[in-house]
N, C-alpha and C positions, 0 to 999 in steps of 0.2 A: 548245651549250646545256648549262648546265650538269641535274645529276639534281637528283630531290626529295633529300631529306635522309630519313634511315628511324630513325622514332625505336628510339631505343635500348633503352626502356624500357618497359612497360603494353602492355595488350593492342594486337592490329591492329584498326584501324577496321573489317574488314568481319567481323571476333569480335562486335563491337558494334553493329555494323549486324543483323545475325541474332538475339543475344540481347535487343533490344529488343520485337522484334516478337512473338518466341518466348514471353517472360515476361507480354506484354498475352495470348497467346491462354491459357497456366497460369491465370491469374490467373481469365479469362472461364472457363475452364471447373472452376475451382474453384467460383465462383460461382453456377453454372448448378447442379453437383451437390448443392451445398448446399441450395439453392433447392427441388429435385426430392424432398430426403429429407424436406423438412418440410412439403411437399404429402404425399407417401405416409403421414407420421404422422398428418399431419390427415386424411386418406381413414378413418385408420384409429379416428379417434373420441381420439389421444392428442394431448397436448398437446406439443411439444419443450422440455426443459429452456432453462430462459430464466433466467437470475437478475433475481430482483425485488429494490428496492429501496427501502425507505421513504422517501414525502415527507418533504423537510427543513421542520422547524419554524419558523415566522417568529418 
């Protein structure tokens, strides 16, 4: 039989197989944190810096 072929070059598939899943759960818990500060500000009667932006004119 002959062997796989081992690419030469870019990361290993199982680099990539970990960093996919890795980066969905960063992501979910960036989200969540954020989420949680701007309950606490609103508990706290403040409002979160939001940039507002004028309606466009017709």
């Amino acid at each position: 039989m002959t062997e796989d072929p081992k690419p030469s070059r870019g990361m290993p598939r199982s680099l990539i197989y970990v960093l996919i899943p890795l980066g969905f759960v960063l992501i979910i818990g960036f989200l969540m944190l954020g989420g949680a500060t701007v309950n606490e500000l609103e508990d706290q009667g403040q409002t979160p810096d939001v940039l507002e932006t004028e309606p466009a004119e017709d």
